[in-house]
N, C-alpha and C positions, 0 to 999 in steps of 0.2 A: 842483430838482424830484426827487421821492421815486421809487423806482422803483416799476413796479405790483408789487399784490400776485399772489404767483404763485399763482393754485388748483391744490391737489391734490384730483384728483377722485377719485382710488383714498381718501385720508382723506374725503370727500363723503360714497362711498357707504356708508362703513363707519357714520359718524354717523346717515344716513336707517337705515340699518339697524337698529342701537341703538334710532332714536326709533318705528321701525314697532313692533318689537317690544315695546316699553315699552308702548304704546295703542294699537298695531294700525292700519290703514288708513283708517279713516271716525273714528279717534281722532285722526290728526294730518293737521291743516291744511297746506296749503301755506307760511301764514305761520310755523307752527312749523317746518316743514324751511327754511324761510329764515332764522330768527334762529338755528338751530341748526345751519346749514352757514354763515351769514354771508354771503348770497348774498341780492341784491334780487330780484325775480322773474322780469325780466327775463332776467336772466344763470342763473340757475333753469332756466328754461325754453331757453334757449341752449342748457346742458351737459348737459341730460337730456330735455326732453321737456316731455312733462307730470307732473302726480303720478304715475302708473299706471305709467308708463317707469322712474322712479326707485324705484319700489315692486319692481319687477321685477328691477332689479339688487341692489336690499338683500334679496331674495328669495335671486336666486342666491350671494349673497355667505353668506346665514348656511346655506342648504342645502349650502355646498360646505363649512362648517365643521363643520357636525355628522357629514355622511359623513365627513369624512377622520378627525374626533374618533374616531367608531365604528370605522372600520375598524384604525385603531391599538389599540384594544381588543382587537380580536377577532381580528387577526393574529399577537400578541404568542405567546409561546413559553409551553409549558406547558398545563395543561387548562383547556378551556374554559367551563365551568360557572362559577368563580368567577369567573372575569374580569367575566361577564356578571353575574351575582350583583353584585361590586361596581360596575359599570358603574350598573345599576339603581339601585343603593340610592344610589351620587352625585350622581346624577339631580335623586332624590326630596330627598336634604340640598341640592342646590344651590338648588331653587326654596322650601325654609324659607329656607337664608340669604338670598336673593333678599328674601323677604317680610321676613323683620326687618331687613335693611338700607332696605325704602324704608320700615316705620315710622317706623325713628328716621330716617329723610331722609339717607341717606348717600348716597355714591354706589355703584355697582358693575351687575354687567351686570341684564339685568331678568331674571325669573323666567316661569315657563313655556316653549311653544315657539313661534315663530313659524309652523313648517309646521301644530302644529294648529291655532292661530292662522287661518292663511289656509284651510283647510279647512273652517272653520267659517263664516269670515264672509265668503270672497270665492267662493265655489260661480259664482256667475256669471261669474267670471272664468276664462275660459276657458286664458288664457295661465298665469297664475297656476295654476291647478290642473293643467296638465301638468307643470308644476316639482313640486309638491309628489308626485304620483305618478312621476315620473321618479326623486325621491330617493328616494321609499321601495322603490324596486323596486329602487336600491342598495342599501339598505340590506339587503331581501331578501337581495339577490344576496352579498352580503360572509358574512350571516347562515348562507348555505347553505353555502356555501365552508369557513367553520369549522363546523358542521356535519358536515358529508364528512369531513374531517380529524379531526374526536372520532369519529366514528361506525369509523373505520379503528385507532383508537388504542384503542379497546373503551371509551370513556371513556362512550358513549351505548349504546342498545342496535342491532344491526346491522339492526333492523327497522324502525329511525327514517326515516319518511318527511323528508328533510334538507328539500325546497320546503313539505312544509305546515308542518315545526317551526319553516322559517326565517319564512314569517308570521306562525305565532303569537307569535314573539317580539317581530317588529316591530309588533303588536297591542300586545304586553302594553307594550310600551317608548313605545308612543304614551299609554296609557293609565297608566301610570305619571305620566306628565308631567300629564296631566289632571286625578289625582287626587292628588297633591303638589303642584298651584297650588293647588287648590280647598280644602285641607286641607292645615296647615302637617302636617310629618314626626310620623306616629305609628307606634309598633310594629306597627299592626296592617297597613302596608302593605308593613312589611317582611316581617310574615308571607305576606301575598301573592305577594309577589318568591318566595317560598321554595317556595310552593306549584306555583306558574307551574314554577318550574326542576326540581322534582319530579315532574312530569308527563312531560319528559325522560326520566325513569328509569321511568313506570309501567311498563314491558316488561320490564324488566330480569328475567332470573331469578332466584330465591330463592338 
């Protein structure tokens, strides 16, 4: 007799994860996170819950990758402008490669984000939307941090309000992702990026 198969539920959530974010929540079925964790429904509902419980974890699972992604960004040594500048603009190339890798049917991670993602289609979800507002108020908080530190380094100007600069970024970096799904990678969003980060400096003296 074969020994059972051992589930790892840490590889589980990463999968539901993957599959929420490919079609989002009211896009995948129960039966699809079963044929795609290999789990009857039974044993599904065993190790998670229900959908909603395991949405919550592939929730918390890609929010705690993208803060820590950011904040490696943005903690890294050197000024701060371009880090964020290329941060952006990888962003906006990741979700083109994204879209021509699922044309031609390859594989690779999906495109877009998942927190705007759930922002847009789970509002009633009340649990769900305090994850999504808890990361961005990370995100905030990372964004101010390097902020403070350019603005002391003369790299910004010393008038820079660092809590309203660090929203507007995490505005413009929600909306970056929105408009590189929606519109594979054109110059003209990179002009955007540029613009965005030029408003940084409107203070600056002559």
């Amino acid at each position: 007799m074969g020994r059972p198969r051992i589930f790892d539920e840490d590889r589980a959530v990463e999968q539901a994860m993957r599959l929420f974010w490919r079609h989002g929540y009211d896009g995948t079925s129960l039966r699809d996170l079963g044929q795609e964790l290999g789990l009857k429904p039974g044993s599904l509902y065993a190790a998670f819950g229900d959908k909603e419980s395991l949405f919550h974890r592939a929730l918390d699972r890609y929010c705690d990758g993208q803060t820590t992604g950011l904040l490696a960004a943005v903690s890294a040594a050197g000024p701060l402008l371009p880090r964020l500048r290329a941060l952006l603009i990888g962003i906006a190339q990741a979700n083109q490669a994204a879209q021509e890798r699922a044309a031609a049917g390859e594989p690779g991670d999906p495109g877009g984000c998942l927190i705007v993602g759930t922002a847009m289609d789970r509002a009633d979800d009340e649990q769900a939307m305090d994850r999504v507002r808890a990361t961005l108020e990370r995100i905030d908080q990372a964004l101010e941090s390097a902020l403070l530190r350019a603005r002391v380094a003369g790299e910004i100007p010393a008038s820079t309000d660092a809590a309203a600069a660090a929203h507007f970024l995490t505005t413009v970096l929600q909306g970056v992702q929105v408009m590189s799904s929606a519109d594979p990678w054109h110059p003209r969003l990179e002009a955007a990026i540029d613009v965005a980060l030029g408003a940084l400096h409107a203070n600056r003296p002559a």
